[in-house]
Each structure stands twice: as C-alpha cells, then as structure tokens.
Biotite code that builds the C-alpha atoms (Angstrom):
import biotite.structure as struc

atoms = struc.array([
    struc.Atom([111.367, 36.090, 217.382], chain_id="A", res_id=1, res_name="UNK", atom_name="CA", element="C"),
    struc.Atom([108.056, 34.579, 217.921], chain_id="A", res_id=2, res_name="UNK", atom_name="CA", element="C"),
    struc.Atom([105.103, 36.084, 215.851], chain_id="A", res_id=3, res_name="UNK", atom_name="CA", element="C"),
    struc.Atom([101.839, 35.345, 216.733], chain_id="A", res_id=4, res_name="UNK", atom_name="CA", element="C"),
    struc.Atom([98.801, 36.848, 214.646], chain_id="A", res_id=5, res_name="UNK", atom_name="CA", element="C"),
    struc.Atom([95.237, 36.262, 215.670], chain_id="A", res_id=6, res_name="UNK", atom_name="CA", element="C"),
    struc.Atom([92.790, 37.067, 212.251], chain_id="A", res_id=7, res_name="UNK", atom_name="CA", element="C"),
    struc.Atom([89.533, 36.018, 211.039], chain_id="A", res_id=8, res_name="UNK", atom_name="CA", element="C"),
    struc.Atom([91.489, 35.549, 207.607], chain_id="A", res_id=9, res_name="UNK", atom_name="CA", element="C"),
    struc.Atom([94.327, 33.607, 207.900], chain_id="A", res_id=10, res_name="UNK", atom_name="CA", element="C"),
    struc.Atom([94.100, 32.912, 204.263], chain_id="A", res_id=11, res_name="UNK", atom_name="CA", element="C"),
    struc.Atom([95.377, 36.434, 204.004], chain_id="A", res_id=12, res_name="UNK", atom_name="CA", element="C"),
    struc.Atom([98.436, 36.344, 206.170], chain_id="A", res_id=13, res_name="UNK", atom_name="CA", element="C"),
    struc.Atom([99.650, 32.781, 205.881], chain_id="A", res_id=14, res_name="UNK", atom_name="CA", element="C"),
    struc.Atom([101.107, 33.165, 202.269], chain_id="A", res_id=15, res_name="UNK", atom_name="CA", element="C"),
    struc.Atom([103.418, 36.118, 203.441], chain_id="A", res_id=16, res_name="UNK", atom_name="CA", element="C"),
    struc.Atom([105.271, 33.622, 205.650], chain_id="A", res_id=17, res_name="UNK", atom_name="CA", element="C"),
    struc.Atom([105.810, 31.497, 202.500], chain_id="A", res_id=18, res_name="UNK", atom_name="CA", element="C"),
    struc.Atom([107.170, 34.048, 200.700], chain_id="A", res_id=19, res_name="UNK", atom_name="CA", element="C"),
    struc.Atom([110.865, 35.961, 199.771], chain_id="A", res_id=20, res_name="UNK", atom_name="CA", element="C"),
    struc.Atom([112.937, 37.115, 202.508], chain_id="A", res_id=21, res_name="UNK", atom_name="CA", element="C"),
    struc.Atom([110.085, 36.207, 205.565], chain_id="A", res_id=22, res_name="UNK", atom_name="CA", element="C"),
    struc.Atom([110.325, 32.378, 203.942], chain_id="A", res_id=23, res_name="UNK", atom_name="CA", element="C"),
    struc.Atom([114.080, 32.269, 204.425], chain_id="A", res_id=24, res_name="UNK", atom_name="CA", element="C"),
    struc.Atom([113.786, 33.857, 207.751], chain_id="A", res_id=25, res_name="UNK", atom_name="CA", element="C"),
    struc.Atom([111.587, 31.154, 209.097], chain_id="A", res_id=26, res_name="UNK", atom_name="CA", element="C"),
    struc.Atom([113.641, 28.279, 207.305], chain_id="A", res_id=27, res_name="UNK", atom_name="CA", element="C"),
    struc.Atom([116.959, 29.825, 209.571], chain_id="A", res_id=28, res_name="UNK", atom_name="CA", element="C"),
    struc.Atom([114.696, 29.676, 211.982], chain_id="A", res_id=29, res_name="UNK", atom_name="CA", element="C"),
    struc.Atom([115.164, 33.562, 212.958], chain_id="A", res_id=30, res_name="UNK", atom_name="CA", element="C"),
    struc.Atom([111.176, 34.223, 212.861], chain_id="A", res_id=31, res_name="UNK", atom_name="CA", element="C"),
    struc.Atom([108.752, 31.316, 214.312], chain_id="A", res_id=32, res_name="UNK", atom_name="CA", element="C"),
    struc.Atom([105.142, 32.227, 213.332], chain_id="A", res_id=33, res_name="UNK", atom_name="CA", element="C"),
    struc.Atom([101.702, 30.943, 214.173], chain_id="A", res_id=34, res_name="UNK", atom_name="CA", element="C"),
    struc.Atom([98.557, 32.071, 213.155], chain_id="A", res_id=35, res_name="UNK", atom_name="CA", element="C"),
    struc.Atom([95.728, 31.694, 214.772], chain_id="A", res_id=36, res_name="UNK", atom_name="CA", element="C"),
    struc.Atom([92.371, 32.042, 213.731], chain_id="A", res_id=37, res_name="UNK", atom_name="CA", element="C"),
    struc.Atom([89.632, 33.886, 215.798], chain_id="A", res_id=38, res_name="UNK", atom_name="CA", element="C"),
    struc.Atom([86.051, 32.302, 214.699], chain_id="A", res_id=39, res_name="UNK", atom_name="CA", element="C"),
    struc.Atom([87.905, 28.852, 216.387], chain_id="A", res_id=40, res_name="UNK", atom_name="CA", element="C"),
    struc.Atom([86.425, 30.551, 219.739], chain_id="A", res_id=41, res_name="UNK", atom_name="CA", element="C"),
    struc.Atom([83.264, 31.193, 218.700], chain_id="A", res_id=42, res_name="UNK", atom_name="CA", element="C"),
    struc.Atom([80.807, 29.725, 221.110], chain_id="A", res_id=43, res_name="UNK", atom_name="CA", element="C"),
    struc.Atom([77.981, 29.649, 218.484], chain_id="A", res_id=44, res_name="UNK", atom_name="CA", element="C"),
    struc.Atom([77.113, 27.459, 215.761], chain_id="A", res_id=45, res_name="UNK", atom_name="CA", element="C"),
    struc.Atom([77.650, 30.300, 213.104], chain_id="A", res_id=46, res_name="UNK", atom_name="CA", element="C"),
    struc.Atom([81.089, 31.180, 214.458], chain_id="A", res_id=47, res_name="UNK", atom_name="CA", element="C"),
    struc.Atom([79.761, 34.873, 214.985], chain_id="A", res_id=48, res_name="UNK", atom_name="CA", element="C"),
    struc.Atom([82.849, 37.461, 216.221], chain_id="A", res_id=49, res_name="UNK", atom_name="CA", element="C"),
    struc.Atom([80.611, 40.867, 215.563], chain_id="A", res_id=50, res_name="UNK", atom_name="CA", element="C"),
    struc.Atom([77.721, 42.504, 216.939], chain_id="A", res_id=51, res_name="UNK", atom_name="CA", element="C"),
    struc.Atom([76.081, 46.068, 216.789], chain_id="A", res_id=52, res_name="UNK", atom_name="CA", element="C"),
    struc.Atom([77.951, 48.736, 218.530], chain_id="A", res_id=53, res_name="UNK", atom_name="CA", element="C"),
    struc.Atom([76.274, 50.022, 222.053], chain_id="A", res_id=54, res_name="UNK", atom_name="CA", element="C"),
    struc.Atom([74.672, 53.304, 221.098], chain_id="A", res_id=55, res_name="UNK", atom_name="CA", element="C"),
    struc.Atom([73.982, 52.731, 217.908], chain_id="A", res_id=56, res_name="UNK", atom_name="CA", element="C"),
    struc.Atom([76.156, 53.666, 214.712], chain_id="A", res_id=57, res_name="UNK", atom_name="CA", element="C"),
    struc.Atom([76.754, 52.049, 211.338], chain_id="A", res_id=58, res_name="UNK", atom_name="CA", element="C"),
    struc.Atom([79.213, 48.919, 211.088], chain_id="A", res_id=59, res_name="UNK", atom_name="CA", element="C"),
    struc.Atom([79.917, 46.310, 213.336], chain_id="A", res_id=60, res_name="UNK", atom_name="CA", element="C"),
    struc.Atom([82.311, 45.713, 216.305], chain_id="A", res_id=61, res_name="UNK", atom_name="CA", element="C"),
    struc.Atom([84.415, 42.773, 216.710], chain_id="A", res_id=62, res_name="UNK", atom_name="CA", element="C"),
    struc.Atom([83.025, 40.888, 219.909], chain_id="A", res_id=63, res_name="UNK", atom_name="CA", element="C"),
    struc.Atom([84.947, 40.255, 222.962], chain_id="A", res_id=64, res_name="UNK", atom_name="CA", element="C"),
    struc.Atom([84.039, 36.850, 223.897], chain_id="A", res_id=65, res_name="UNK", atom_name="CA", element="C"),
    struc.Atom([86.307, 35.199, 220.846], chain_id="A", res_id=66, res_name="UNK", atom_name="CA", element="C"),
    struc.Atom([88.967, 37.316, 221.005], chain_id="A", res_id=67, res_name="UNK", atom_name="CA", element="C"),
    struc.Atom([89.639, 36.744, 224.901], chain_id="A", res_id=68, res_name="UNK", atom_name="CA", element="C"),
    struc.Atom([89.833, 33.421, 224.099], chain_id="A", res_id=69, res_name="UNK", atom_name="CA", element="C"),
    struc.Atom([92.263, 33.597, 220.865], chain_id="A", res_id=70, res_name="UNK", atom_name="CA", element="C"),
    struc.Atom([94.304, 36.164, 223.235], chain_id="A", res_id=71, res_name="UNK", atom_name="CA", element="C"),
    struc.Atom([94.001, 33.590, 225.907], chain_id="A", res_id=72, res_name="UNK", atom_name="CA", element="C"),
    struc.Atom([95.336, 30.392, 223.814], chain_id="A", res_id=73, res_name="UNK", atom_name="CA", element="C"),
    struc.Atom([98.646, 32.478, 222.935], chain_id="A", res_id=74, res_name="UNK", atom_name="CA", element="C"),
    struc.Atom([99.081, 33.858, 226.711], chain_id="A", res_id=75, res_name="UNK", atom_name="CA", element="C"),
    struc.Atom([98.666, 37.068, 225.490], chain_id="A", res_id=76, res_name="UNK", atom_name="CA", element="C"),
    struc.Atom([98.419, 38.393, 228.925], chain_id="A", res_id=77, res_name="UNK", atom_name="CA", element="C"),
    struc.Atom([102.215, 38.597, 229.498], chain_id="A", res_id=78, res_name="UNK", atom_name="CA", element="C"),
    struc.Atom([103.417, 39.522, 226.079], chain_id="A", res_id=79, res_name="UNK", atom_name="CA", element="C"),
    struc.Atom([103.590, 42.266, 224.202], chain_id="A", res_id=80, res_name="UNK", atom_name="CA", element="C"),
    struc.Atom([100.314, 42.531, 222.048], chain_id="A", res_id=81, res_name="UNK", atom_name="CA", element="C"),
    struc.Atom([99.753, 45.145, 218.866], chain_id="A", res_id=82, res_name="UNK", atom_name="CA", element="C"),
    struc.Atom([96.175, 46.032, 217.656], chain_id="A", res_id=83, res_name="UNK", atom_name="CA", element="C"),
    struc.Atom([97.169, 48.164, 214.595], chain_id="A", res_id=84, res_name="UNK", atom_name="CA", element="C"),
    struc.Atom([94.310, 50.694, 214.165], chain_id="A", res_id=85, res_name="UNK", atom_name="CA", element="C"),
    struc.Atom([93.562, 54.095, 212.690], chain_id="A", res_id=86, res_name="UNK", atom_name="CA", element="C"),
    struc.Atom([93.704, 55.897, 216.346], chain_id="A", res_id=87, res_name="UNK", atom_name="CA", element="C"),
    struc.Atom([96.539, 54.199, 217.439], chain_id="A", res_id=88, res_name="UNK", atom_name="CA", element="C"),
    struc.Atom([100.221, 55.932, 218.381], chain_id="A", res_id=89, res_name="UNK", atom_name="CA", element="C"),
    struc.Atom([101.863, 56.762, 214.074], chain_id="A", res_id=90, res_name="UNK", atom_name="CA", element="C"),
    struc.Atom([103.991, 54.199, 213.952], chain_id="A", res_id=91, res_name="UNK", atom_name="CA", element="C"),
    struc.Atom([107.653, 54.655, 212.761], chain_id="A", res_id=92, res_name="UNK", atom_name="CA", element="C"),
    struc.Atom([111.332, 53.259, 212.202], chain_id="A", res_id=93, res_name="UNK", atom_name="CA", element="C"),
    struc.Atom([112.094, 54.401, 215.698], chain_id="A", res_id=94, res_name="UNK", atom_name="CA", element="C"),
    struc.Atom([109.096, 52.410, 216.832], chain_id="A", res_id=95, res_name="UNK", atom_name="CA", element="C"),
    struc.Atom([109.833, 49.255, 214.761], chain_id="A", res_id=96, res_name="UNK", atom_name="CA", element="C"),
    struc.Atom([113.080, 49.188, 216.448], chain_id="A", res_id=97, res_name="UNK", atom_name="CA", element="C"),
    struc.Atom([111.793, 48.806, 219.626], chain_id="A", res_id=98, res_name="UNK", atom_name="CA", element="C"),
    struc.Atom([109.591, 45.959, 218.963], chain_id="A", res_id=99, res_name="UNK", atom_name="CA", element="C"),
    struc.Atom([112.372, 44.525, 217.003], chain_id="A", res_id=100, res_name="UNK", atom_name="CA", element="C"),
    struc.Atom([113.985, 43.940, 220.451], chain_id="A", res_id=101, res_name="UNK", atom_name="CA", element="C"),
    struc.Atom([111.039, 41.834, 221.849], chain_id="A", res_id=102, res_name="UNK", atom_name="CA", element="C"),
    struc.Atom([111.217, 37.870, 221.921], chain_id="A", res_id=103, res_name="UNK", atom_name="CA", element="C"),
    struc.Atom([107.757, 37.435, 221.168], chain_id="A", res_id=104, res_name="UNK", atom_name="CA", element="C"),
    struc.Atom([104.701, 40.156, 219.846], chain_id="A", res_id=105, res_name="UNK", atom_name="CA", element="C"),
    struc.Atom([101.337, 39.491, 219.755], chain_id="A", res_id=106, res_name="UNK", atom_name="CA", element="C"),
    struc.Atom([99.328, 40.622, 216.944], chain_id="A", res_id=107, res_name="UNK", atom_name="CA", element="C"),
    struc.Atom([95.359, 41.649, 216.672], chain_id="A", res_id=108, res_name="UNK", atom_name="CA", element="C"),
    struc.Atom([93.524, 42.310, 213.305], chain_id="A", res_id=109, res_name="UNK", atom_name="CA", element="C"),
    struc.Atom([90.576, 44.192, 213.574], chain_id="A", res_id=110, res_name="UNK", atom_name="CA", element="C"),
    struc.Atom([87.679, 44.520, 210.942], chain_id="A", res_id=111, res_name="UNK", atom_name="CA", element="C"),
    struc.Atom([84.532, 46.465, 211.014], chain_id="A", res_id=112, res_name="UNK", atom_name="CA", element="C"),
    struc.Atom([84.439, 49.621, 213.120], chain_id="A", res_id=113, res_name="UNK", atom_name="CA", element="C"),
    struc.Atom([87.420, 47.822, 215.427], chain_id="A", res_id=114, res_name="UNK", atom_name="CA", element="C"),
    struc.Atom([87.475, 45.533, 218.407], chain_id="A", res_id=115, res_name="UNK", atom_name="CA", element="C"),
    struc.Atom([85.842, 45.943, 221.789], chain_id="A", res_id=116, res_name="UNK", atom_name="CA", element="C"),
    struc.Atom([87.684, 48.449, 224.168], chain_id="A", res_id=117, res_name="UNK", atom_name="CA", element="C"),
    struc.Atom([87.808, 45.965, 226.777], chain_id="A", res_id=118, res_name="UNK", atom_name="CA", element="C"),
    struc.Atom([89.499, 43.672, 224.970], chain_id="A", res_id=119, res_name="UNK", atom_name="CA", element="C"),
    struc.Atom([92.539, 46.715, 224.553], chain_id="A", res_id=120, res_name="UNK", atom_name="CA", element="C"),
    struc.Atom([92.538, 47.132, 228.305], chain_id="A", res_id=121, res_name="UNK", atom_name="CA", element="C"),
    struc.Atom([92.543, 43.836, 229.519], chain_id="A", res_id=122, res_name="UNK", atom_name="CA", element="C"),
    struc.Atom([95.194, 42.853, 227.637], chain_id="A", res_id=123, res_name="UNK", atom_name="CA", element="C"),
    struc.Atom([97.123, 46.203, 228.202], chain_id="A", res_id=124, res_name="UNK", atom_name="CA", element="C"),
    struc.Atom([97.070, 45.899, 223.418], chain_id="A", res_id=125, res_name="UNK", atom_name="CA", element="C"),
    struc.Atom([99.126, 49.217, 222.002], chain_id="A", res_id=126, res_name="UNK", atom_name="CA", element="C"),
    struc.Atom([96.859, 50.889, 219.852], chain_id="A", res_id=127, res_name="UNK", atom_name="CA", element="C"),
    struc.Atom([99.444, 51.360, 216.597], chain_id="A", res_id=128, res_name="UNK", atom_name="CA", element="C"),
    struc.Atom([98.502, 53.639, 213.371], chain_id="A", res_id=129, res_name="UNK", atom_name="CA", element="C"),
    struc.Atom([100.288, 52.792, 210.250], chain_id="A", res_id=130, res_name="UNK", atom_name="CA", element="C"),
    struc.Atom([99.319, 56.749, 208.645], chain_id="A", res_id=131, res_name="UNK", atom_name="CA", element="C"),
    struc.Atom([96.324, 58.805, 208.582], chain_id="A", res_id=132, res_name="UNK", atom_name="CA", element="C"),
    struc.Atom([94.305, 56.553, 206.348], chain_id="A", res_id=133, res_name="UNK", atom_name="CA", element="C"),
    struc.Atom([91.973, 54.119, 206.758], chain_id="A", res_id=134, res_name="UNK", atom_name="CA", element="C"),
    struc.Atom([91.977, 50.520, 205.903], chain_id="A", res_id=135, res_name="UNK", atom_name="CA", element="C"),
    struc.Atom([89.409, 47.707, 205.330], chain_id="A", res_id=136, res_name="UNK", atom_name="CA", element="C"),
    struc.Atom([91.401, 45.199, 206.436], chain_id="A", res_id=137, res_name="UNK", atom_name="CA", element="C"),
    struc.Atom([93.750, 44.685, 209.676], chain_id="A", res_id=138, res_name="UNK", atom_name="CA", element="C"),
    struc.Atom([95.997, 42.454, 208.010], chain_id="A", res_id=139, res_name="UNK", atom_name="CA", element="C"),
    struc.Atom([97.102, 44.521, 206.005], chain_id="A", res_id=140, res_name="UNK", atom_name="CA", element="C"),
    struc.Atom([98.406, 47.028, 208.552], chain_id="A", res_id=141, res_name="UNK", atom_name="CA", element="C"),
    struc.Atom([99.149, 43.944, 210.592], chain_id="A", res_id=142, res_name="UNK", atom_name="CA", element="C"),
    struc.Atom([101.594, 42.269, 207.912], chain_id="A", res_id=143, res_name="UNK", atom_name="CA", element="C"),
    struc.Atom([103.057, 46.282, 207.038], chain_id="A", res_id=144, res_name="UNK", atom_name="CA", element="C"),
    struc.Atom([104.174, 46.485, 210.977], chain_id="A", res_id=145, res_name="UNK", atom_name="CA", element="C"),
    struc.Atom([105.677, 42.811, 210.611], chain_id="A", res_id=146, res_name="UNK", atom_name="CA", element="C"),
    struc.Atom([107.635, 43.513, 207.570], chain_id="A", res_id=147, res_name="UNK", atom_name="CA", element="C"),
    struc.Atom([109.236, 46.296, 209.029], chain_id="A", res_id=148, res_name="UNK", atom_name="CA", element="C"),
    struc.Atom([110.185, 44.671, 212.184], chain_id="A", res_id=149, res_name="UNK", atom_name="CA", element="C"),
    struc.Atom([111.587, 41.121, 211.331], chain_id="A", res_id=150, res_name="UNK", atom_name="CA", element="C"),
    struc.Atom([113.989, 42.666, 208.705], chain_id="A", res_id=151, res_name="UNK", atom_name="CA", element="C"),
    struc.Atom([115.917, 44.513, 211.495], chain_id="A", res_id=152, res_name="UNK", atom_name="CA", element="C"),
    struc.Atom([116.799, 41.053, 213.223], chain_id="A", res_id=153, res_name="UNK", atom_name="CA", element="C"),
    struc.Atom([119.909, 39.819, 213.287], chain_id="A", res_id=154, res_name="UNK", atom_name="CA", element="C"),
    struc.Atom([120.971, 37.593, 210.139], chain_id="A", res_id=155, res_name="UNK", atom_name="CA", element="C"),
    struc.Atom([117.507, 38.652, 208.160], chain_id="A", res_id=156, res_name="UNK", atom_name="CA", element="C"),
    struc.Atom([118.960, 41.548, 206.079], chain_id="A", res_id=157, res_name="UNK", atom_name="CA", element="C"),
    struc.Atom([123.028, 42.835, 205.620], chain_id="A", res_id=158, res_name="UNK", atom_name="CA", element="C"),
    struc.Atom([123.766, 45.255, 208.024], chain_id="A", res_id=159, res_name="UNK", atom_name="CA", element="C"),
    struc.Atom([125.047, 47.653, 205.738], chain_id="A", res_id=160, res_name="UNK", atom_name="CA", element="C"),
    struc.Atom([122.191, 47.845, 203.358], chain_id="A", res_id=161, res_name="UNK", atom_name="CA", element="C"),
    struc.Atom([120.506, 48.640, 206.940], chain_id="A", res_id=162, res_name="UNK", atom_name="CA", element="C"),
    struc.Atom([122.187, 51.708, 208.136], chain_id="A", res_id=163, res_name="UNK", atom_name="CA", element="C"),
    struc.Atom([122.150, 53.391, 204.678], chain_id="A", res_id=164, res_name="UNK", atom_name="CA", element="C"),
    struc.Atom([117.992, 53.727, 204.817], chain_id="A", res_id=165, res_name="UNK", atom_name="CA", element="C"),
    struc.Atom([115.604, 55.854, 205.156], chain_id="A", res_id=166, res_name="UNK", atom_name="CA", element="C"),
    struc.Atom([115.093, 57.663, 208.161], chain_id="A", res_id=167, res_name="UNK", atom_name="CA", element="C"),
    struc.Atom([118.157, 56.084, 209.705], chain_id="A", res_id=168, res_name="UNK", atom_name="CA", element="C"),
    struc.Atom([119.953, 59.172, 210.048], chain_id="A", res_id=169, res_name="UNK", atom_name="CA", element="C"),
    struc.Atom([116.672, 61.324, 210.041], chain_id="A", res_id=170, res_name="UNK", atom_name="CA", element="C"),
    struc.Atom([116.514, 61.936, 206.048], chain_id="A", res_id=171, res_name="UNK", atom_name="CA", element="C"),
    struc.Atom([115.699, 59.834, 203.303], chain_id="A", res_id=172, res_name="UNK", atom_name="CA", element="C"),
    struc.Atom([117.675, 57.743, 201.171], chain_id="A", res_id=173, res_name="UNK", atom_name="CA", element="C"),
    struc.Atom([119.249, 58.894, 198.106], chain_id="A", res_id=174, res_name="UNK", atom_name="CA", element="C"),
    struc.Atom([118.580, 57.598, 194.726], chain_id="A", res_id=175, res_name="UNK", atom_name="CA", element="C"),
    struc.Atom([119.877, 54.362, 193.328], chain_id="A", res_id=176, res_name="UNK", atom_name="CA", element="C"),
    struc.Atom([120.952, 53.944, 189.947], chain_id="A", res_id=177, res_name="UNK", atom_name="CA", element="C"),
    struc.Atom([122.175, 50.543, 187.606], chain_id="A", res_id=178, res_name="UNK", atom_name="CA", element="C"),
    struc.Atom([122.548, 49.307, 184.552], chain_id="A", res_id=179, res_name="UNK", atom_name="CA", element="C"),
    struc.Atom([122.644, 50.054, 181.693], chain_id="A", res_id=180, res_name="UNK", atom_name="CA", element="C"),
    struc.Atom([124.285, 52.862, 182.164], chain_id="A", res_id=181, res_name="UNK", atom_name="CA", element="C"),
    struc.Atom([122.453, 54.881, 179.683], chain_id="A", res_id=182, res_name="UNK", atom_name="CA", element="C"),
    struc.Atom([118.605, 54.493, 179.434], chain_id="A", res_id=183, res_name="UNK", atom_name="CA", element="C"),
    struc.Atom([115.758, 56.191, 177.028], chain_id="A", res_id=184, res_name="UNK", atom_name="CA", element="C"),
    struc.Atom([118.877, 58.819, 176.737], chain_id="A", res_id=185, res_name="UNK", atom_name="CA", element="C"),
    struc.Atom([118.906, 59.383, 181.058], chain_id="A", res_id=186, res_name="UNK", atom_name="CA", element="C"),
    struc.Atom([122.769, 58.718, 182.154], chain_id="A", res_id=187, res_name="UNK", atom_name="CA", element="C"),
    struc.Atom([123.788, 57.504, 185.246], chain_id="A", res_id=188, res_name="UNK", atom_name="CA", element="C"),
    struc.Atom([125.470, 60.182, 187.588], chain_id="A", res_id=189, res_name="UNK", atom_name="CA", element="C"),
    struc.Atom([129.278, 60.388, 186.320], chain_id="A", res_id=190, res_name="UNK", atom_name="CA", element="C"),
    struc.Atom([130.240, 60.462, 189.960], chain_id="A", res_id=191, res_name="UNK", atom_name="CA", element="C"),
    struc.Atom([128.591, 56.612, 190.548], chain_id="A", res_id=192, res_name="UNK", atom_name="CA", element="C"),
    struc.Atom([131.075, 56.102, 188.137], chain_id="A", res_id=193, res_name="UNK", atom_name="CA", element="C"),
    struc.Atom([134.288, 57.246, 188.792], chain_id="A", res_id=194, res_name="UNK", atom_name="CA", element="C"),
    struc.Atom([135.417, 54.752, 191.804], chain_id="A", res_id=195, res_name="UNK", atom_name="CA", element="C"),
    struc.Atom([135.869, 57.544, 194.291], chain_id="A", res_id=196, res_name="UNK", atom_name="CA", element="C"),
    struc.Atom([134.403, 56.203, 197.118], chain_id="A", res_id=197, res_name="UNK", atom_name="CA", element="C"),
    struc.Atom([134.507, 59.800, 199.126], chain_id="A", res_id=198, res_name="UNK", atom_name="CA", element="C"),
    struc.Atom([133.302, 61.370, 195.984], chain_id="A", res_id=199, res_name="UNK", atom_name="CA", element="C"),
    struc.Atom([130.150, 59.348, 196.097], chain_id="A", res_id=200, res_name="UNK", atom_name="CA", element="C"),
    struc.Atom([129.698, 59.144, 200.120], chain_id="A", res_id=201, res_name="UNK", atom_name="CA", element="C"),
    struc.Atom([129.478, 63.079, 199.325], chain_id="A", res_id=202, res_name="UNK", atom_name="CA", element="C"),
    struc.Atom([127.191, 62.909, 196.559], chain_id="A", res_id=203, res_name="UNK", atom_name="CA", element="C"),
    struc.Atom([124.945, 60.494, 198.275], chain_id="A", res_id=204, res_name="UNK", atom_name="CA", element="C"),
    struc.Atom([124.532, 62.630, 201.753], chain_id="A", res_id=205, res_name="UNK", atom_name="CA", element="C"),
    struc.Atom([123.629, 65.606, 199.293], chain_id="A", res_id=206, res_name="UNK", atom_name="CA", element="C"),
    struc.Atom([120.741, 63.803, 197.408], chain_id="A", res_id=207, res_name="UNK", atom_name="CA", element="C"),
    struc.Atom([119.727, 62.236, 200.611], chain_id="A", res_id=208, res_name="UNK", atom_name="CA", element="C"),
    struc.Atom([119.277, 65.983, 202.324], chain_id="A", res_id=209, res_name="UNK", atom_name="CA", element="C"),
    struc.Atom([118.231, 67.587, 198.758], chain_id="A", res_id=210, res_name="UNK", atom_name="CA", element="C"),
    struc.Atom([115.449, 64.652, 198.607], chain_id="A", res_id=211, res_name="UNK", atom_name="CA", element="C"),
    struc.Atom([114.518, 65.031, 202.149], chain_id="A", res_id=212, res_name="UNK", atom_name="CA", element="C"),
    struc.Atom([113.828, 69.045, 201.640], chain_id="A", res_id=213, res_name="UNK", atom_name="CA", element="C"),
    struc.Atom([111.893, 68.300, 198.521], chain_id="A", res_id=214, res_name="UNK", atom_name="CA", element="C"),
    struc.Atom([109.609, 65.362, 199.911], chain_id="A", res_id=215, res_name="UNK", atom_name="CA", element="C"),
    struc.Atom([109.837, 65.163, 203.595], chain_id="A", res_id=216, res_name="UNK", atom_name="CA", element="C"),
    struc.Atom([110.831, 68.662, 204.655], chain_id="A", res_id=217, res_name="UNK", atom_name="CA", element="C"),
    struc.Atom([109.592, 68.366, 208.418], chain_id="A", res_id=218, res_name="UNK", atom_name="CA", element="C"),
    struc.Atom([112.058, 65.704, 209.293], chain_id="A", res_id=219, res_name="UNK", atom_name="CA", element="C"),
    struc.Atom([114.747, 68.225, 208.693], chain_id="A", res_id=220, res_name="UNK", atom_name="CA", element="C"),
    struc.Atom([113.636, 70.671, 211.763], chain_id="A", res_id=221, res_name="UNK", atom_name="CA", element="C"),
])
C-alpha cells in the first residue's frame, strides 16, 4: 500500500514510519510512504497556508491555493483521499477494512478551524471523524486512521491475533492475563490454566460478551 500524507508538520508524522511494527512494514516493503509537506506550495515569501474565514469567526482556515497544489503533486485527483475531521463520517473497524483494500490513500491534515470546502469537493476528500472530540492537531487523527489500517495488510500482523479483536465479531475482546501467575495476591483465572482449549474458547466468549454489556452495551443490540 502506498501512503501518502500531505501536513504542515512532517516532523510530526515522519518518526511513526521509523518506528515498531510500521518500520518493519516499510523494510518488507508492505507499506511505501511519502510525506509531503504543504508550505512547499506556498506562492509567498512567508510560506502562508491560512487566512481569515469568509464571514468572520475566530481561528483560521487552511487556504486552498497550497493544498491544490500538494493534492496536485501526489495525483490526488484519482485516488482515494481522507481529510480526518471532527464532522466527518465516525470512523470504525468496518471502515478501516475498507480502506485496507485500497492500493494507495491519500491523506489531508487539517489545522485551525479546517481546510477550505472547495478543496473537499474538488478532490471528491471523505470527511472521516475519529470520535466526538476535538483535536488540535490533524496528524494525530491522521496517524490513528493509518495505524488501524496498515495492520490489517497482509504479512503486517498474524492472522490469528487478528480475528480474536475487538469488534471483530461485534463485542470486545476479553481480558488477557500472564505471568507471574500470582500478582499483589490477584491469580490468574484457573481455567487459563488448565490446558482445555474448549474450556477457555468458552470462558473467553463469556468475558468478551460480559465486557461488552458492561462497557459497550449498544454494540450488543
């Protein structure tokens, strides 16, 4: 997969390539990355990218003049590009899978009070929300929508440890346990124990659905 990420900061999202499983992913050559940085299409000597929002307001809006031409220098225009933003569609595994499945995604950080709506129609960008929360940064949500997409390529992550996660089967995992086995006088579960494989695939399902009910009870209707 081809990630492309267009930023004012690239100081921020450049060290997550170079890092743990996303490092070994690029070095197998699974996830090819480039990052591109948005005040290189700056026409003016400052390398300004904001300006004061049309009818007033506080903040400032990401102009539309550098990010065409960031948008333009990956071809943007016939892949699939992601502005991850407060009022965007709540993103979710279900989602993640589906971008999993592209070749190549585009990626916009905003700042400020967001980007210029034209530059979300022109270039057809999916509006994505990461929660009902706010950030300062578009990196951030940026890098969180990454993370949970590369690790669902092929030869990133075991397939097992996959299909036993969260929201997999519509509940939540259950709870892990290692050693020691006993700590500050907690015991592991005797059942983790005992070698009975059917035993624990039981005991697992039930903490997965008795976790679920306790924390996340709407994903059970």
């Amino acid at each position: 997969m081809d990630i492309q990420i267009l930023t004012l900061f690239p100081e921020m999202v450049i060290p997550y390539f170079e890092s743990s499983i996303m490092k070994r992913a690029v070095e197998k050559g699974i996830v090819r990355y480039r990052v591109v940085n948005i005040r290189d299409f700056a026409a003016d000597k400052h390398r300004s990218c904001d300006d004061a929002p049309y009818g007033g307001g506080a903040g400032m809006v990401m102009k539309p003049e550098p990010l065409a031409g960031a948008l333009d220098f990956v071809g943007a225009g016939s892949k699939r590009t992601v502005f991850p933003t407060p009022s965007g569609r709540l993103f979710s595994q279900e989602y993640a899978e589906e971008l999993a499945g592209e070749e190549e995604l585009v990626f916009i950080c905003g700042h400020y009070e967001g980007i210029d709506q034209r530059i979300i129609e022109l270039y057809d960008s999916e509006e994505i929300s990461i929660g009902d929360y706010v950030l300062s940064s578009g990196e951030v949500a940026t890098l969180a929508v990454v993370d949970s997409v590369y690790r669902l390529l092929s030869g990133v992550i075991n397939n097992d440890s996959l299909s036993e996660e969260s929201f997999v089967d519509g509940t939540l995992e259950y709870p892990h346990y290692t050693r020691p086995e006993i700590f500050r006088g907690m015991r592991v579960p005797e059942v983790l124990l005992s070698g009975n494989h059917e035993k624990i695939r039981v005991w697992r399902k039930e903490h997965s659905l008795k976790k679920t009910e306790r924390v996340r009870p709407e994903l059970l209707t």
